[in-house]
BADOLUM-273868 format. One record per residue: residue number from 1; z, y, x of N, C-alpha, C, O, CB in turn. Coordinates in Angstrom, 3 decimals, always signed. Glycine has a CB too. Example, Ala and Ser with C-alpha at 12.3 -4.5 7.8 and 13.67 -1.06 7.14 Angstrom:
BEGIN
site nr->1 n.c3->+7.800 n.c2->-5.690 n.c1->+13.190 ca.c3->+7.800 ca.c2->-4.500 ca.c1->+12.300 c.c3->+7.800 c.c2->-3.300 c.c1->+13.200 o.c3->+8.465 o.c2->-3.319 o.c1->+14.236 cb.c3->+9.046 cb.c2->-4.473 cb.c1->+11.308
site nr->2 n.c3->+7.080 n.c2->-2.250 n.c1->+12.850 ca.c3->+7.140 ca.c2->-1.060 ca.c1->+13.670 c.c3->+7.870 c.c2->+0.030 c.c1->+12.900 o.c3->+8.039 o.c2->+1.138 o.c1->+13.409 cb.c3->+5.725 cb.c2->-0.598 cb.c1->+14.084
//
This chain:
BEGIN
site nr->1 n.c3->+0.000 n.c2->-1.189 n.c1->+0.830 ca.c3->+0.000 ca.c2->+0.000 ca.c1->+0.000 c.c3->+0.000 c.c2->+1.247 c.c1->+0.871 o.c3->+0.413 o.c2->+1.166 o.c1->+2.028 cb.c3->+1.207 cb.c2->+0.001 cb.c1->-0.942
site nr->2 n.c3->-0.351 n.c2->+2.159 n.c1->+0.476 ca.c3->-0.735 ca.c2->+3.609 ca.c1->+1.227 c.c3->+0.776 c.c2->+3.709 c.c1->+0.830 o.c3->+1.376 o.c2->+3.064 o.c1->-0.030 cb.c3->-2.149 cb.c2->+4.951 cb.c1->+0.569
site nr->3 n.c3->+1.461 n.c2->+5.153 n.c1->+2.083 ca.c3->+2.379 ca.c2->+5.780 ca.c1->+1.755 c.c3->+2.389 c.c2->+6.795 c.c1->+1.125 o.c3->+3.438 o.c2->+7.423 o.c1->+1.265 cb.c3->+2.860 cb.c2->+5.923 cb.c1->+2.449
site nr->4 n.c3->+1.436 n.c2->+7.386 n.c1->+0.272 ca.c3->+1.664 ca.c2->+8.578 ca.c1->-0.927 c.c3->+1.886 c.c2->+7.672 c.c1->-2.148 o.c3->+2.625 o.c2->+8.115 o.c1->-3.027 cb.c3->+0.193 cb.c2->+9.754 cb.c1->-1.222
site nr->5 n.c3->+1.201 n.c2->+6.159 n.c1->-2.351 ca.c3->+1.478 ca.c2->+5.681 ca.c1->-3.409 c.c3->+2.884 c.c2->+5.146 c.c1->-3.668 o.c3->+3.478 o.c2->+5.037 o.c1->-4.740 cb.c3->+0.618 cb.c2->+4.874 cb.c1->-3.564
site nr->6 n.c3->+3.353 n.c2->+4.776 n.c1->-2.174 ca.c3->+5.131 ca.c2->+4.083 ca.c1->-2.192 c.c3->+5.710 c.c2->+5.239 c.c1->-2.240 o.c3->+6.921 o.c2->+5.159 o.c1->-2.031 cb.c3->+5.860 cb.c2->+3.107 cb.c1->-0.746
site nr->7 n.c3->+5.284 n.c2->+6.378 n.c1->-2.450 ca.c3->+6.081 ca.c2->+8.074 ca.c1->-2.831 c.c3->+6.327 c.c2->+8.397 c.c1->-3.989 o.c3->+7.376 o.c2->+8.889 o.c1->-4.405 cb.c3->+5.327 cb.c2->+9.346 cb.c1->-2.514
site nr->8 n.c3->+5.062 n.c2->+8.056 n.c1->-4.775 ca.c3->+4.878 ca.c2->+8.688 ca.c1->-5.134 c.c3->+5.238 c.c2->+7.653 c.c1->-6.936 o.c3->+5.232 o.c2->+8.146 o.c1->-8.063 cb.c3->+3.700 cb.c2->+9.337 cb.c1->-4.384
site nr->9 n.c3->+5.454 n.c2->+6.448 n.c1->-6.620 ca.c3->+5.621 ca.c2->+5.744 ca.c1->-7.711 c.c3->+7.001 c.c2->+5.327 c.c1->-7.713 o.c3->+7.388 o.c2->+4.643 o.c1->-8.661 cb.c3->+4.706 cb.c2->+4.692 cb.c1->-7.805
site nr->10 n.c3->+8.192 n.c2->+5.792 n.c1->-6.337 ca.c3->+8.775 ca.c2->+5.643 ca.c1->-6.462 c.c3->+9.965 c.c2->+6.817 c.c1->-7.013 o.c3->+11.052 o.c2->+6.860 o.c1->-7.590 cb.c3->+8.596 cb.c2->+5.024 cb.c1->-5.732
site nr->11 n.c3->+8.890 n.c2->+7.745 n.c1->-6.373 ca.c3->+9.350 ca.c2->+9.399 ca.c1->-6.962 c.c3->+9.774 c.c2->+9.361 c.c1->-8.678 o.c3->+10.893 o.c2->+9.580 o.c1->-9.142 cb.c3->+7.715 cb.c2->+10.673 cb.c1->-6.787
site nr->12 n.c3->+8.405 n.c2->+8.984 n.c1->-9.507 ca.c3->+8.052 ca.c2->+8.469 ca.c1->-10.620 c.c3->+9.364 c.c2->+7.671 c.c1->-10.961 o.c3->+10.278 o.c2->+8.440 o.c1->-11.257 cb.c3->+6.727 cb.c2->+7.686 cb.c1->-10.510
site nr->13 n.c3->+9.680 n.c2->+6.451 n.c1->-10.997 ca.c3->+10.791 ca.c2->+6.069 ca.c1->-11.211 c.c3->+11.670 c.c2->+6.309 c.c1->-11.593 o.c3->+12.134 o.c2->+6.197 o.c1->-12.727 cb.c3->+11.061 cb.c2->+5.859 cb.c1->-10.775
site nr->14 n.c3->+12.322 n.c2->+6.955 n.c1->-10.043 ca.c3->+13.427 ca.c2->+7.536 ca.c1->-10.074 c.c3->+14.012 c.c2->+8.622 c.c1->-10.781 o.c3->+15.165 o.c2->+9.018 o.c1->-10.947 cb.c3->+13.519 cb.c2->+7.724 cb.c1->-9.209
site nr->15 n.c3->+12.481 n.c2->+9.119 n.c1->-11.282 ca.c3->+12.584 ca.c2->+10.404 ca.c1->-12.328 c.c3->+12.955 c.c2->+10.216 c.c1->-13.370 o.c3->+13.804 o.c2->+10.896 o.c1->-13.946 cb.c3->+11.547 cb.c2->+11.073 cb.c1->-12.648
site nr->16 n.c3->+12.065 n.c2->+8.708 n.c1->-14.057 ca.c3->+12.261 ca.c2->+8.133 ca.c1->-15.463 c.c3->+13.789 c.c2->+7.570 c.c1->-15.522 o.c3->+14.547 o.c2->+7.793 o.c1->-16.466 cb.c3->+11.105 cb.c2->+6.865 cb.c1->-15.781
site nr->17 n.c3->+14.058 n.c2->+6.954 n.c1->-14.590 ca.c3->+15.216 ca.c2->+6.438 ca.c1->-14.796 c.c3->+16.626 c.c2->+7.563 c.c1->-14.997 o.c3->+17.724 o.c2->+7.266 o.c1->-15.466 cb.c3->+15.306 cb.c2->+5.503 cb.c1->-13.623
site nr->18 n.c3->+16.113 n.c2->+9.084 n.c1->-14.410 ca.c3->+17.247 ca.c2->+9.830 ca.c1->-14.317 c.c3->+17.162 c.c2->+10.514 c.c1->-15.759 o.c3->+18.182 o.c2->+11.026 o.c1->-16.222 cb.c3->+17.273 cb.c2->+10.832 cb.c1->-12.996
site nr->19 n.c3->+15.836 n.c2->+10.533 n.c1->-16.553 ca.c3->+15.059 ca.c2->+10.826 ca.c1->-17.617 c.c3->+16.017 c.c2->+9.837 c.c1->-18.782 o.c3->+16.340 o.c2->+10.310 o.c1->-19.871 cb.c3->+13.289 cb.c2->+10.406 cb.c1->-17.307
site nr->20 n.c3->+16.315 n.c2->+8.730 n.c1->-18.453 ca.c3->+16.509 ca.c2->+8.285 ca.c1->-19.465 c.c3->+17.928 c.c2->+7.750 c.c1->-19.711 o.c3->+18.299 o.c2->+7.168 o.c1->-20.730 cb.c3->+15.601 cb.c2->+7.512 cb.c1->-19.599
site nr->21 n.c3->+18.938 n.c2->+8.140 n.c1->-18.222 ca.c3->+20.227 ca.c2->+8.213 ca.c1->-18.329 c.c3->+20.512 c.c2->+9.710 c.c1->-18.939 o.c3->+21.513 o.c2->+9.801 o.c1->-19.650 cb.c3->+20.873 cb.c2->+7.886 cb.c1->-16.948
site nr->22 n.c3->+19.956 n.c2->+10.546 n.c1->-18.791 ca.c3->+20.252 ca.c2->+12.159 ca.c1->-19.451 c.c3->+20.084 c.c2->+12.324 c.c1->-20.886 o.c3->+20.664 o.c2->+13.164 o.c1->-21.575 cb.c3->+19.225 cb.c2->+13.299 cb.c1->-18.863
site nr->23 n.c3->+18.948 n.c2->+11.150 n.c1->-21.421 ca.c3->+19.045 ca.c2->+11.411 ca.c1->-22.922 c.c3->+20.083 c.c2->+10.530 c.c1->-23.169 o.c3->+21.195 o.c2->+10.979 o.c1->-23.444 cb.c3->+17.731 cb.c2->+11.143 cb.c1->-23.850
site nr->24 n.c3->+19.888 n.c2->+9.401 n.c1->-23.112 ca.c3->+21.291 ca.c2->+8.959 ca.c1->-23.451 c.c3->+22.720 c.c2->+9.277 c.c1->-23.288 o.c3->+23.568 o.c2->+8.844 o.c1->-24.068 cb.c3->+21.336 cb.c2->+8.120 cb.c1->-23.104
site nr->25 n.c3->+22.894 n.c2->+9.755 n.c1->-22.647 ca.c3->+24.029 ca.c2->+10.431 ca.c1->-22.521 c.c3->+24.285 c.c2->+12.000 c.c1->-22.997 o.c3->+24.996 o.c2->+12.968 o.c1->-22.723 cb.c3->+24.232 cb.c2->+10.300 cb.c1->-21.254
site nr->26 n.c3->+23.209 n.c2->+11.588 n.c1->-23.908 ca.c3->+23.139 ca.c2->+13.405 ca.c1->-24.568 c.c3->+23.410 c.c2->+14.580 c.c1->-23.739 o.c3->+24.424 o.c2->+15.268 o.c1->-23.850 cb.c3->+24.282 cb.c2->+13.731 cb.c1->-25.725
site nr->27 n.c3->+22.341 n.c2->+14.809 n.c1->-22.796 ca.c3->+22.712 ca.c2->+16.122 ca.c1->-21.898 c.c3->+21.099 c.c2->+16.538 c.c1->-21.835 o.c3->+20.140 o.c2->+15.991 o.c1->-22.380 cb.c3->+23.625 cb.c2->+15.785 cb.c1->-20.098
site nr->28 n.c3->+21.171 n.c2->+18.052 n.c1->-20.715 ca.c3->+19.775 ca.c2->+18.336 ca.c1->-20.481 c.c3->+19.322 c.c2->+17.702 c.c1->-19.367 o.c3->+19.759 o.c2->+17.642 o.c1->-18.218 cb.c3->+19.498 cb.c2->+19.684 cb.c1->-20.359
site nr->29 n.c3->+18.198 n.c2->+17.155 n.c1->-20.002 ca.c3->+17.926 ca.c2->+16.142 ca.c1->-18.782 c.c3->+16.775 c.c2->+16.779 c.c1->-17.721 o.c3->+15.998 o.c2->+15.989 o.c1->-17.187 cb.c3->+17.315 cb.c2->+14.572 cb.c1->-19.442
site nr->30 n.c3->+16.677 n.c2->+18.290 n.c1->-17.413 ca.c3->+16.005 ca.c2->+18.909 ca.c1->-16.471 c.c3->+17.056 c.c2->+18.635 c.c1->-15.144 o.c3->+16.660 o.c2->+18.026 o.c1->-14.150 cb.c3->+15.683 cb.c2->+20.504 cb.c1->-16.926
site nr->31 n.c3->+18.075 n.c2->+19.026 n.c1->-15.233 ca.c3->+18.590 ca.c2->+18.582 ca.c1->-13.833 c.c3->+18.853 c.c2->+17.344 c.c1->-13.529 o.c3->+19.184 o.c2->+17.072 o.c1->-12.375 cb.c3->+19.672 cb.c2->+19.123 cb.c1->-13.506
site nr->32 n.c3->+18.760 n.c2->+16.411 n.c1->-14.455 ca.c3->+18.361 ca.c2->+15.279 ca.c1->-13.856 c.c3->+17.279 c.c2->+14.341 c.c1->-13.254 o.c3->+17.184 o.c2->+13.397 o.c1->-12.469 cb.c3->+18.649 cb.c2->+14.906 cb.c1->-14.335
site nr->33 n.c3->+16.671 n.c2->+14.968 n.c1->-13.896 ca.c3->+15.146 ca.c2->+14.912 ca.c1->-13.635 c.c3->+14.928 c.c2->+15.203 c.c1->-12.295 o.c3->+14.640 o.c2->+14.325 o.c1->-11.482 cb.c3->+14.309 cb.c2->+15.879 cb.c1->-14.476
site nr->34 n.c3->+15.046 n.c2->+16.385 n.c1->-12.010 ca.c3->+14.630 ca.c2->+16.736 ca.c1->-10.549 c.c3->+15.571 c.c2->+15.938 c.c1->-9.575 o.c3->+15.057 o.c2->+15.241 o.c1->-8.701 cb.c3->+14.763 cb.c2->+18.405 cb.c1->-10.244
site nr->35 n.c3->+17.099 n.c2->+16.030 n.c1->-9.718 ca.c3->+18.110 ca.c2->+15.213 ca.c1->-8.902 c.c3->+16.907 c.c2->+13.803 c.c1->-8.653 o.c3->+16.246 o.c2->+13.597 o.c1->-7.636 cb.c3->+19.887 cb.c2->+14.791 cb.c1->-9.977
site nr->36 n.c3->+16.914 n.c2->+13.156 n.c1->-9.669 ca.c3->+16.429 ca.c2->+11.579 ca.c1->-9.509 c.c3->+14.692 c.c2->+12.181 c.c1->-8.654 o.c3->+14.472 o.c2->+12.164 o.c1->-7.442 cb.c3->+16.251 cb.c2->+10.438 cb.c1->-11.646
site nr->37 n.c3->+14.181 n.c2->+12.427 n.c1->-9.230 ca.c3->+13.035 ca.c2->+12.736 ca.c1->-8.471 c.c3->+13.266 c.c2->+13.058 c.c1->-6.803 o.c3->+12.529 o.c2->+12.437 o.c1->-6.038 cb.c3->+12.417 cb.c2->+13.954 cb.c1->-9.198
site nr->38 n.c3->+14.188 n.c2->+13.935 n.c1->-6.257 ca.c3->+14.538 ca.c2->+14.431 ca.c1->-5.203 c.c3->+14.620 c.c2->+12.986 c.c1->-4.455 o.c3->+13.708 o.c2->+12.661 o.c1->-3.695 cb.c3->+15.796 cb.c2->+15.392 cb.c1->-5.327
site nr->39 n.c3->+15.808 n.c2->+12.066 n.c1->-4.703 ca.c3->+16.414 ca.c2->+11.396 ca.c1->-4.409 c.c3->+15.178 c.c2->+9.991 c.c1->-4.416 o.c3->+15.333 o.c2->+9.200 o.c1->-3.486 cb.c3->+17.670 cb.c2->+11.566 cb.c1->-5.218
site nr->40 n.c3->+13.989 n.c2->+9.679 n.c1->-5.419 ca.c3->+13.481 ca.c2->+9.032 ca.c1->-5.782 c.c3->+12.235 c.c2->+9.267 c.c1->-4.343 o.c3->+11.887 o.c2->+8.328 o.c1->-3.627 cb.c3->+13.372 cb.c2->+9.226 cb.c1->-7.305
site nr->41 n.c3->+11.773 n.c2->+10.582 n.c1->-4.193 ca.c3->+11.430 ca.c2->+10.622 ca.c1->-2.540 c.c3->+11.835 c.c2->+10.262 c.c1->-1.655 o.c3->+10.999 o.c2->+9.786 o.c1->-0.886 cb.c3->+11.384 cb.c2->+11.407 cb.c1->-2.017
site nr->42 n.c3->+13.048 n.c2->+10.245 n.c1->-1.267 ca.c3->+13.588 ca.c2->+10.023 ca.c1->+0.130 c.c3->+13.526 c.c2->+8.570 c.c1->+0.035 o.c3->+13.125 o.c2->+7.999 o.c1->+1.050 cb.c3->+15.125 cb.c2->+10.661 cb.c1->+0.509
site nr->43 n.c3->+13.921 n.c2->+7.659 n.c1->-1.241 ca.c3->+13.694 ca.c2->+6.287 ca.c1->-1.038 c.c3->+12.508 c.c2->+5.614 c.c1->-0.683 o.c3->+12.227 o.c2->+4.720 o.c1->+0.115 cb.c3->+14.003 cb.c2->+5.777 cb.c1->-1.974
site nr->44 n.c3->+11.764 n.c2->+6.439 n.c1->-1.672 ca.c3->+10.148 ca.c2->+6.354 ca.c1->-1.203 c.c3->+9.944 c.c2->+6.630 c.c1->+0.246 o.c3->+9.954 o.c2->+5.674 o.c1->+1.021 cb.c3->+9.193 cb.c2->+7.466 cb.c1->-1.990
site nr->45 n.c3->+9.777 n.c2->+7.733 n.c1->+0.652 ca.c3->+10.008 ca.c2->+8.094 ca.c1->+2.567 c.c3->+10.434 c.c2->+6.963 c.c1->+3.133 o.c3->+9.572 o.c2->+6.575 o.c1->+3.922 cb.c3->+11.288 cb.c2->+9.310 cb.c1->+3.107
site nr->46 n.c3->+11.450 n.c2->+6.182 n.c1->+3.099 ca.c3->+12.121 ca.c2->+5.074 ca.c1->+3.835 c.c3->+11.227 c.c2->+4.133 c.c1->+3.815 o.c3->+10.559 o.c2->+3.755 o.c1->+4.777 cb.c3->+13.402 cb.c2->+4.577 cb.c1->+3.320
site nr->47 n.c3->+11.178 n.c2->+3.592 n.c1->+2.336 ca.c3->+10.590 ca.c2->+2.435 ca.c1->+2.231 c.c3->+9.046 c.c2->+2.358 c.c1->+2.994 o.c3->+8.697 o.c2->+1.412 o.c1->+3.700 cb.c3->+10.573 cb.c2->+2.176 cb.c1->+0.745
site nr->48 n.c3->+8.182 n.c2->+3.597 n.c1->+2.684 ca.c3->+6.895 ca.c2->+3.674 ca.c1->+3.414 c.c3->+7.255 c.c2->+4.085 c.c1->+4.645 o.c3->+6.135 o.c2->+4.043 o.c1->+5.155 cb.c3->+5.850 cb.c2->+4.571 cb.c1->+2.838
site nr->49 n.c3->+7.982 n.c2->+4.460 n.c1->+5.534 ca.c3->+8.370 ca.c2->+4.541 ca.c1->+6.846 c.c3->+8.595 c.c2->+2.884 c.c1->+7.083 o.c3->+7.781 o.c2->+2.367 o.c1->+7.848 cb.c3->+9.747 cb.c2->+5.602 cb.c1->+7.077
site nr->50 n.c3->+9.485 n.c2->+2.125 n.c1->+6.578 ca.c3->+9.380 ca.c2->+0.974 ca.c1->+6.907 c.c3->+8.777 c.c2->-0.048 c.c1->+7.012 o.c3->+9.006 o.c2->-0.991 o.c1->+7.771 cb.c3->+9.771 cb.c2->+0.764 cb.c1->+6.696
site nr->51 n.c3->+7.427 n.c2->+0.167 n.c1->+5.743 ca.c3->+6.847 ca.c2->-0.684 ca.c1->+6.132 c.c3->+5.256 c.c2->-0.487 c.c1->+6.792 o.c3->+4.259 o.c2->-1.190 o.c1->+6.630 cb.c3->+7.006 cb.c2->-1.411 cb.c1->+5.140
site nr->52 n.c3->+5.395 n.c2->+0.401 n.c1->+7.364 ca.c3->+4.475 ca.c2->+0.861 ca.c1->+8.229 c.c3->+4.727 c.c2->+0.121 c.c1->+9.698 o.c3->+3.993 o.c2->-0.686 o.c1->+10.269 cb.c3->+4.583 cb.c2->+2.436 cb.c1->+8.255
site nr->53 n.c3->+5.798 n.c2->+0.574 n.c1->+10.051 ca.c3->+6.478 ca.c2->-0.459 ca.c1->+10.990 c.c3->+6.646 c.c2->-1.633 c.c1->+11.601 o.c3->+7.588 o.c2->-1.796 o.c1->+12.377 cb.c3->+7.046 cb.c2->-0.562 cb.c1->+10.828
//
């Protein structure tokens, strides 16, 4: 896999998943959104750093 796609689907993810702990938990889920997204890069970064390697 290219490393914009291990970024960029993991970015994705991490977004939905922060997307869908914020509605459920009845809040605004813009700052979660970005938190998980933020955070959903750097995993991405690792993982395509690693397996480049």
């Amino acid at each position: 896999m290219k490393e914009k796609t291990i970024v960029s689907v993991s970015t994705l993810l991490a977004s939905l998943l922060a997307y869908w702990y914020a509605r459920s938990a009845k809040k605004d889920a813009v700052p979660y959104v970005m938190l998980g997204g933020f955070i959903g890069s750097i995993i991405g970064e690792t993982l395509a750093e690693r397996s480049t390697t």
